[in-house]
C-alpha positions as CSV (number, residue, x, y, z in Angstrom):
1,X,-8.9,-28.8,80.4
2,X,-5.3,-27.6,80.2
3,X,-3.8,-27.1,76.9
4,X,-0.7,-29.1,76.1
5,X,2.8,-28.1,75.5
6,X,2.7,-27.1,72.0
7,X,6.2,-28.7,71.9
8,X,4.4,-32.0,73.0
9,X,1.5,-31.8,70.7
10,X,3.7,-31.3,67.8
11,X,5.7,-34.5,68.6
12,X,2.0,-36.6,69.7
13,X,0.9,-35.4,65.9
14,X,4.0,-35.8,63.9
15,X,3.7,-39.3,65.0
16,X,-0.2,-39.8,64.0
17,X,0.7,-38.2,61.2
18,X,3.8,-40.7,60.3
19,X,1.5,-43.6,61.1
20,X,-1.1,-42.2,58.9
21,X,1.0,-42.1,56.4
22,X,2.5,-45.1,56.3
23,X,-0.9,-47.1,56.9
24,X,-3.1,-45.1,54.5
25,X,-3.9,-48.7,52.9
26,X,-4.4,-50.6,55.4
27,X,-7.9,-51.1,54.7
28,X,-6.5,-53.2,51.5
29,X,-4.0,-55.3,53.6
30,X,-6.5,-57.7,55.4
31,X,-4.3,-59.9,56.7
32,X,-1.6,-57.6,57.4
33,X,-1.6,-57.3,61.3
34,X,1.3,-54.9,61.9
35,X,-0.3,-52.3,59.4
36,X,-4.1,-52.5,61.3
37,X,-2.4,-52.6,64.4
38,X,-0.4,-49.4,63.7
39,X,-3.3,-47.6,62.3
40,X,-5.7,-48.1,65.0
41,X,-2.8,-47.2,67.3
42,X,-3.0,-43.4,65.7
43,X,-6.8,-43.5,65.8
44,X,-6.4,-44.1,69.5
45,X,-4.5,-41.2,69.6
46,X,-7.0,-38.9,68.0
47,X,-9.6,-40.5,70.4
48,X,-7.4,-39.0,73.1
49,X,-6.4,-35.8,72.0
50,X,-10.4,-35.2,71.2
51,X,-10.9,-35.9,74.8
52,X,-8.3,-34.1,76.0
53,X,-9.9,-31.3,74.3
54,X,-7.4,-31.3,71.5
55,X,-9.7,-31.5,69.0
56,X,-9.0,-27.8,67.2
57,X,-5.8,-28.3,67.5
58,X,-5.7,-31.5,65.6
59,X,-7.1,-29.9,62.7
60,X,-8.6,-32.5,59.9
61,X,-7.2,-35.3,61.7
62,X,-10.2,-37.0,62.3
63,X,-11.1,-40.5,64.0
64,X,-11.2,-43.4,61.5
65,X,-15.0,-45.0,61.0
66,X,-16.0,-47.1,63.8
67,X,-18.9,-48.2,61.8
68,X,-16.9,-49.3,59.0
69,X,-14.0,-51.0,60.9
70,X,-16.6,-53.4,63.0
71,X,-17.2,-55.6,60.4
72,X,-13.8,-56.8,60.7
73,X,-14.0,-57.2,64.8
74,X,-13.5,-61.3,64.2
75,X,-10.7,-61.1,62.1
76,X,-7.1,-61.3,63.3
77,X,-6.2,-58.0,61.7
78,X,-9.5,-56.2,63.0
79,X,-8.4,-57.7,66.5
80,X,-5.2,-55.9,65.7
81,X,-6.6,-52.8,64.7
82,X,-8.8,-52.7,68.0
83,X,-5.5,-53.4,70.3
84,X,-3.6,-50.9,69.1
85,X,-6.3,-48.3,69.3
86,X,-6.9,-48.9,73.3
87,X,-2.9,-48.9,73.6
88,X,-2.8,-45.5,71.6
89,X,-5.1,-44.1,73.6
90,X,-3.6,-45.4,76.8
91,X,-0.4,-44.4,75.7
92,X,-1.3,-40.5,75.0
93,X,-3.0,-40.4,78.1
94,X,0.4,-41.5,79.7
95,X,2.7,-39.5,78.3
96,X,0.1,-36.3,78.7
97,X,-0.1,-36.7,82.3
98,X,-3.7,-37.4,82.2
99,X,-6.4,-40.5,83.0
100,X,-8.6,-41.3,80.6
101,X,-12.2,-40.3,81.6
């Protein structure tokens, strides 16, 4: 697989980075859709920078617990967290240039 434009990568990771940031509670915020939603959205973007054979140069950026997250799959905010991994993923795929597999 291609590597990316580092210029590229750097702007993809700022942004998981940001959102990382920013929902680095959200596990404490049941209820707070926004927050899940914006966390799984970075996690999806992991998920596709792994696959896009990223995964050095994301460093410790690792994917959230899949394990740990399912117990919430029936709440609103698990719901949330689920959409906005699949439109992270989507998303990175998109703006890479690439399908996902």
């Amino acid at each position: 697989m291609a590597e990316l434009p580092d210029a590229l990568l750097s702007q993809l990771l700022d942004l998981v980075d940001s959102l990382r940031i920013e929902t680095a509670d959200f596990a404490e915020q049941a209820g707070d859709q926004q927050r899940w939603y914006n966390r799984g959205y970075a996690n999806g973007m992991v998920l596709a920078l792994r696959q896009l054979g990223q995964a050095r140069r994301l460093g410790d950026r690792l994917p959230d617990d899949a394990e740990l997250l399912q117990r919430y799959d029936s709440m609103p905010w698990g719901k949330a967290y689920w959409h906005g991994q699949s439109t992270g993923s989507r998303e990175t795929y998109e703006i890479t240039g690439n399908h996902p597999p």
